[in-house]
C-alpha positions as a Markdown table, in Angstrom:
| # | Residue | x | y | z |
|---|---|---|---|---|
| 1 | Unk | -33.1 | -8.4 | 8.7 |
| 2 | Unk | -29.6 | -9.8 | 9.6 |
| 3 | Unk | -28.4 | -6.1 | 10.7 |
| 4 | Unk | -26.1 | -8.0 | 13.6 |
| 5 | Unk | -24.4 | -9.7 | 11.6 |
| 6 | Unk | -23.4 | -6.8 | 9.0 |
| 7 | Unk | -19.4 | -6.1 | 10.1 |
| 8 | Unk | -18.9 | -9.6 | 9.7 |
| 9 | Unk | -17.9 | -12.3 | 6.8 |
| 10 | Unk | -17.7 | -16.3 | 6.3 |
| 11 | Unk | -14.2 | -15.8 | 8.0 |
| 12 | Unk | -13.3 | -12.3 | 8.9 |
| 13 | Unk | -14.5 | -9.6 | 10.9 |
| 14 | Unk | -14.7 | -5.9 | 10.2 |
| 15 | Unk | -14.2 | -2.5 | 12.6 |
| 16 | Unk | -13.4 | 0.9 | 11.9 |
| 17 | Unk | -10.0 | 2.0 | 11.3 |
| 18 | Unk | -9.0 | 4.3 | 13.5 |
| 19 | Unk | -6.4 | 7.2 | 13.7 |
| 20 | Unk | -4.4 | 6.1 | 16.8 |
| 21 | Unk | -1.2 | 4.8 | 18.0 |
| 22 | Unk | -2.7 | 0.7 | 17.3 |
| 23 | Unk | -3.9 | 1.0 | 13.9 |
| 24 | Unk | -0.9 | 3.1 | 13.3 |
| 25 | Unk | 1.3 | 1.0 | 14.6 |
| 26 | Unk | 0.2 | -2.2 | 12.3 |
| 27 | Unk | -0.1 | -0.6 | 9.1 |
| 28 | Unk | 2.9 | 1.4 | 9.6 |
| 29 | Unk | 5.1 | -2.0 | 10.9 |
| 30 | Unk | 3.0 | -5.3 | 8.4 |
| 31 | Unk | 1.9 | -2.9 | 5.7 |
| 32 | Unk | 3.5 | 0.0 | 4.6 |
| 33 | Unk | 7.3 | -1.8 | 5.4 |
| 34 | Unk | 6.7 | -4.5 | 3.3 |
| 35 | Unk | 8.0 | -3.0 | -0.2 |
| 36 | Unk | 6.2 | -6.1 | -2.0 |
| 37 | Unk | 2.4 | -4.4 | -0.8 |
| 38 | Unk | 3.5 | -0.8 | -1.5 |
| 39 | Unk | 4.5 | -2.0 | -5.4 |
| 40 | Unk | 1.1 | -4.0 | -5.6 |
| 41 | Unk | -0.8 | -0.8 | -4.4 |
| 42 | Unk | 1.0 | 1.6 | -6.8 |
| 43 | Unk | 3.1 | 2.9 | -4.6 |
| 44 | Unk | 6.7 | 3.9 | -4.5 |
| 45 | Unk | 9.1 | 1.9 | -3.2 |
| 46 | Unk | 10.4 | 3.8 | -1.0 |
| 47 | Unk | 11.4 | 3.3 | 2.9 |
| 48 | Unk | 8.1 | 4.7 | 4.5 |
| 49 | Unk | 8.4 | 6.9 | 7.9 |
| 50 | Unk | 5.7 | 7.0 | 10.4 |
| 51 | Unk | 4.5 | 10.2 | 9.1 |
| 52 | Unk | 3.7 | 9.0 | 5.8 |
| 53 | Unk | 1.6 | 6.0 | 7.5 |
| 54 | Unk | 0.1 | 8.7 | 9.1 |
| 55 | Unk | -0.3 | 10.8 | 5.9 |
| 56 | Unk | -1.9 | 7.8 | 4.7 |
| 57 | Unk | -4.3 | 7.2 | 7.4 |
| 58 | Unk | -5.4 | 10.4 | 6.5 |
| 59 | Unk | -5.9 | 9.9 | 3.0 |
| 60 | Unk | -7.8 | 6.9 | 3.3 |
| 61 | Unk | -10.0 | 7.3 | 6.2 |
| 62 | Unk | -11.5 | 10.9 | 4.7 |
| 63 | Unk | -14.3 | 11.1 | 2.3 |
| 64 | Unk | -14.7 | 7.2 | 2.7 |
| 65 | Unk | -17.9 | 5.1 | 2.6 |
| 66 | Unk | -16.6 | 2.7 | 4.7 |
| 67 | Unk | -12.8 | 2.5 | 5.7 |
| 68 | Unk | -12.2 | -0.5 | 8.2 |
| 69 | Unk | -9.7 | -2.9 | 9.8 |
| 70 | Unk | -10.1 | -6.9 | 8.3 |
| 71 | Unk | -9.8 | -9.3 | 11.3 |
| 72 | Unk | -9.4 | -13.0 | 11.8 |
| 73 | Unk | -11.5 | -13.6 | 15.1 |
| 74 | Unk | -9.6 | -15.5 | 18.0 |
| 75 | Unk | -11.2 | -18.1 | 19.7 |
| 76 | Unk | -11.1 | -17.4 | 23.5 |
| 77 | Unk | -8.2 | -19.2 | 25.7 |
| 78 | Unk | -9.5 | -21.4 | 28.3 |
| 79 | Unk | -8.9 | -20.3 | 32.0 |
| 80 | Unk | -6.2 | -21.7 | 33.8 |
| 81 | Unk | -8.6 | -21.9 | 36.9 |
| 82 | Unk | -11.7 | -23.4 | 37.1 |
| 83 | Unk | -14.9 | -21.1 | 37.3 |
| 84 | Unk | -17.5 | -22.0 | 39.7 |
| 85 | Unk | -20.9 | -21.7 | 38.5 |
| 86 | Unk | -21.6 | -20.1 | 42.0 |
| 87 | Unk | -18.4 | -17.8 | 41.6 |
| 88 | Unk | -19.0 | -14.0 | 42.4 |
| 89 | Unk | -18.3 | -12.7 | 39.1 |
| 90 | Unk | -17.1 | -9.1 | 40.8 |
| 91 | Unk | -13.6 | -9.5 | 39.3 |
| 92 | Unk | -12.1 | -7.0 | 42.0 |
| 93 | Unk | -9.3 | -8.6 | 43.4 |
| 94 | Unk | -9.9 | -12.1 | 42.0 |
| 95 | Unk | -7.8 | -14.5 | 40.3 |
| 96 | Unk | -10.7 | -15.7 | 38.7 |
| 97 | Unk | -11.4 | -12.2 | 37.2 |
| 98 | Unk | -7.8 | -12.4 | 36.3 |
| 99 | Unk | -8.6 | -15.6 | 34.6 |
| 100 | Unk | -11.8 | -14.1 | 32.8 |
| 101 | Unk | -10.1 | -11.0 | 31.6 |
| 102 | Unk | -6.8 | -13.6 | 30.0 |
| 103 | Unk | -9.4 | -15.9 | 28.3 |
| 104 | Unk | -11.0 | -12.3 | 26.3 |
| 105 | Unk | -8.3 | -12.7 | 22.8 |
| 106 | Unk | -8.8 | -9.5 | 20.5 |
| 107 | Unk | -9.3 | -10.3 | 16.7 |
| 108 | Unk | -6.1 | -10.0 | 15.0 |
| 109 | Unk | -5.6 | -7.6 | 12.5 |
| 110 | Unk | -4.8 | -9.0 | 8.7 |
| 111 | Unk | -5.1 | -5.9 | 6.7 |
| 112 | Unk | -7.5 | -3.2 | 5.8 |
| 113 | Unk | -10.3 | -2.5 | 3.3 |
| 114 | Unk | -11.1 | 1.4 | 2.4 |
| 115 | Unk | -14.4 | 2.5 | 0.1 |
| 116 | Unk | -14.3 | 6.0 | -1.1 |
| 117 | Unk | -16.6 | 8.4 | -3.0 |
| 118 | Unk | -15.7 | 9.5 | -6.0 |
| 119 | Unk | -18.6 | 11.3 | -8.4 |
| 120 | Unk | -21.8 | 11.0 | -9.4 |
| 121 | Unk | -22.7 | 7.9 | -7.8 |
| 122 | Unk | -19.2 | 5.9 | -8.2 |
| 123 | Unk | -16.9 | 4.7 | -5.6 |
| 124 | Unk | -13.2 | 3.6 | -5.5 |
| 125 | Unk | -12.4 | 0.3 | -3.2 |
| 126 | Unk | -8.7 | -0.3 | -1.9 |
| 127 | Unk | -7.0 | -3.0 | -0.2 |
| 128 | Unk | -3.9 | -4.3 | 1.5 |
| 129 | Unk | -3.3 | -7.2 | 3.4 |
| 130 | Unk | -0.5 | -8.4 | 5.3 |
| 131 | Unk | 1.7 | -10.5 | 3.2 |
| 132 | Unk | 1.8 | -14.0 | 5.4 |
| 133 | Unk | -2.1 | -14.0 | 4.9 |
| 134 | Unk | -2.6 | -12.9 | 1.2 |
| 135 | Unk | -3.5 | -16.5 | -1.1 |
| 136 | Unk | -6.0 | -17.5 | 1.0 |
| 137 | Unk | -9.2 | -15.8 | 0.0 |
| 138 | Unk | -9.4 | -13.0 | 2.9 |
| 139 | Unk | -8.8 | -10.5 | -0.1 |
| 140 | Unk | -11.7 | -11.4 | -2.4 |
| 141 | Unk | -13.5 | -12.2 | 1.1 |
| 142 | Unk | -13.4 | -8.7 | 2.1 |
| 143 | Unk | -14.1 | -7.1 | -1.2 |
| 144 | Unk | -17.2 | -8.9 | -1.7 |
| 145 | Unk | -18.0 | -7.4 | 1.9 |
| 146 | Unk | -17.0 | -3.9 | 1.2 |
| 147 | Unk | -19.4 | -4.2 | -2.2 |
| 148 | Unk | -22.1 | -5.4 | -0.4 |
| 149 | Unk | -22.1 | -3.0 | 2.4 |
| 150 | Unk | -21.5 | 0.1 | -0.9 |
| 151 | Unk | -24.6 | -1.1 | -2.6 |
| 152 | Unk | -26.8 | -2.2 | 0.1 |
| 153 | Unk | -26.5 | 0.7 | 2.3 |
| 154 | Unk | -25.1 | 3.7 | 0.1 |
| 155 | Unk | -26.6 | 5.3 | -2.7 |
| 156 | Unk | -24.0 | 3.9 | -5.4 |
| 157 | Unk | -24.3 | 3.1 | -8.7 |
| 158 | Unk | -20.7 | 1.5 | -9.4 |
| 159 | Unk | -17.6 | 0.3 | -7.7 |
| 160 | Unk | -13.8 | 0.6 | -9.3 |
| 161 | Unk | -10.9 | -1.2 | -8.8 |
| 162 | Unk | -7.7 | -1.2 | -10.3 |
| 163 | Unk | -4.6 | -3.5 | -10.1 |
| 164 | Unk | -1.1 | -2.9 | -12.2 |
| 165 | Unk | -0.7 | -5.2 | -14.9 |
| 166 | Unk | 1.7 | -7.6 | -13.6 |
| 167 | Unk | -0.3 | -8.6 | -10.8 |
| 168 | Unk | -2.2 | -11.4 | -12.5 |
| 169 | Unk | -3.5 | -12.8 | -9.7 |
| 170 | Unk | -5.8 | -9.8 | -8.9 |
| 171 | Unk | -6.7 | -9.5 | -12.4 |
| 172 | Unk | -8.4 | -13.0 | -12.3 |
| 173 | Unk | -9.8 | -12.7 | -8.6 |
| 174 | Unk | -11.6 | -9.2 | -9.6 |
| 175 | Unk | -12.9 | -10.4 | -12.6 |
| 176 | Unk | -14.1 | -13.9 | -10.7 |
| 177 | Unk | -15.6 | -11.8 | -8.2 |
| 178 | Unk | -17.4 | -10.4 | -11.0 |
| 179 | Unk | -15.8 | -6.6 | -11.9 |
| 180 | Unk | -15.5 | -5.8 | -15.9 |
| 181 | Unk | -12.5 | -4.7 | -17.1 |
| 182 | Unk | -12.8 | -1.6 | -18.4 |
| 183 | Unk | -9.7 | 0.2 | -19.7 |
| 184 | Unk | -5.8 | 0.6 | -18.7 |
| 185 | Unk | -4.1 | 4.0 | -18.2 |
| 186 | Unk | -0.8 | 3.1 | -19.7 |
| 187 | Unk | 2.3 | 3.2 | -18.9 |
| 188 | Unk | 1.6 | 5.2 | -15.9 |
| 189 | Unk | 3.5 | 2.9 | -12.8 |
| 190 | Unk | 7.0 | 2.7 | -13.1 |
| 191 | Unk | 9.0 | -0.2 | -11.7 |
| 192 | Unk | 12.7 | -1.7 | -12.4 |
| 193 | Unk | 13.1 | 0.4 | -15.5 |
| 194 | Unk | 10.3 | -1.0 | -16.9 |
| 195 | Unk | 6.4 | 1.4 | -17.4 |
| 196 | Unk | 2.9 | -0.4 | -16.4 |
| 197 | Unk | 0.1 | 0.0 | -17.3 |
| 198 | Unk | -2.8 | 0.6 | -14.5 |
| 199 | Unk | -5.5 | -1.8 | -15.3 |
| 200 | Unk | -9.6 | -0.6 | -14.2 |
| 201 | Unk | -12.5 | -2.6 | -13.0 |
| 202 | Unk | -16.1 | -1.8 | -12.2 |
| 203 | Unk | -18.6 | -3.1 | -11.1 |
| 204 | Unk | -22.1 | -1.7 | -11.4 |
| 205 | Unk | -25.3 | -2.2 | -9.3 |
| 206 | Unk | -26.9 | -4.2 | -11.7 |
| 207 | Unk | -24.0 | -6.1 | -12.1 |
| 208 | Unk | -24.1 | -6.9 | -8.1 |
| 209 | Unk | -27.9 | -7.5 | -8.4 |
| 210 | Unk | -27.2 | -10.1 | -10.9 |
| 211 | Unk | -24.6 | -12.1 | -8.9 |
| 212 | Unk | -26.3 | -11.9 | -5.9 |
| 213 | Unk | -29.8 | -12.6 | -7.6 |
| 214 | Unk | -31.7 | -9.8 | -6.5 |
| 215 | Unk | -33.3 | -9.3 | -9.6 |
């Protein structure tokens, strides 16, 4: 079974989010300050402090299936000094340690991907990405992740996901990625003067079975 490869994707990598001064420090400063992300995740637009990025770390990361950081993985830098194949690889008080340690690039963080138990078998899946890399698949990428780690190694029955009703471009990706529409609260998100409508997806397990032909 293919258990080392299960906190990764075609493109993206996955670790878990954690309550300390890094994670803060990018959702607080590419997510919650960008007021286009807050309004597509029904939220107020409002100026966010720190302490509601940490009120919403909080939120998120308790009661959660899964709750992770998406990354794009970095190739690594090449050193600027040769490495012996006979080197001493002690790194104590070597340049070529120095080297070594310069060529090691951390994944970069895009966004985040949060799974979270509702009732009775049903879960609720969130996400935000930063806005320079939404458009280019990572989104549906890491919800078809977050699905197939629910239903393959939870005991879950169905997946929701919601979107507002301007956002037609989630509307279509969900229901590509295979979630049913299943009803609207309305007029329940209020932006520019104007009441929206909250639209909810599902997806059940014999819905995933299908797509992924385990049937």
């Amino acid at each position: 079974m293919e258990f080392a490869s299960a906190y990764k994707s075609a493109r993206l990598q996955y670790r878990a989010m954690e309550d300390n001064e890094e994670d803060r420090k990018f959702i607080h400063e590419n997510i919650q300050t960008d007021p286009t992300t807050l309004a597509l995740s029904c939220g107020i637009i409002n100026p966010q402090k720190k302490s509601d990025t940490e009120k919403l770390i909080k939120i998120i990361t308790e009661n959660t299936i899964v709750c992770v950081i998406i990354s794009l993985p970095q190739p690594p830098k090449e050193p600027t000094t040769p490495i012996s194949v006979h080197a001493n690889f002690s790194t104590e008080g070597s340049k070529d340690g120095d080297d070594i340690k310069d060529s090691i690039i951390k994944p970069e963080p895009i966004g985040f991907v949060h799974v979270r138990k509702s009732h009775s078998g049903n879960a609720q899946l969130g996400i935000a990405l930063v806005e320079k890399y939404q458009g280019k698949g990572y989104g549906p990428e890491a919800i078809n992740w977050a699905v197939d780690h629910t239903f393959n190694y939870t005991q879950h029955h169905r997946v929701e996901i919601q979107c507002l009703d301007f956002n037609v471009f989630a509307q279509k990706a969900y229901e590509r990625l295979g979630f049913v529409e299943e009803g609207r609260m309305r007029e329940c998100a209020f932006f520019k003067r104007k009441w929206h409508d909250i639209i909810m997806f599902s997806m059940l397990e014999s819905d995933w079975m299908k797509l992924r032909g385990l049937e």
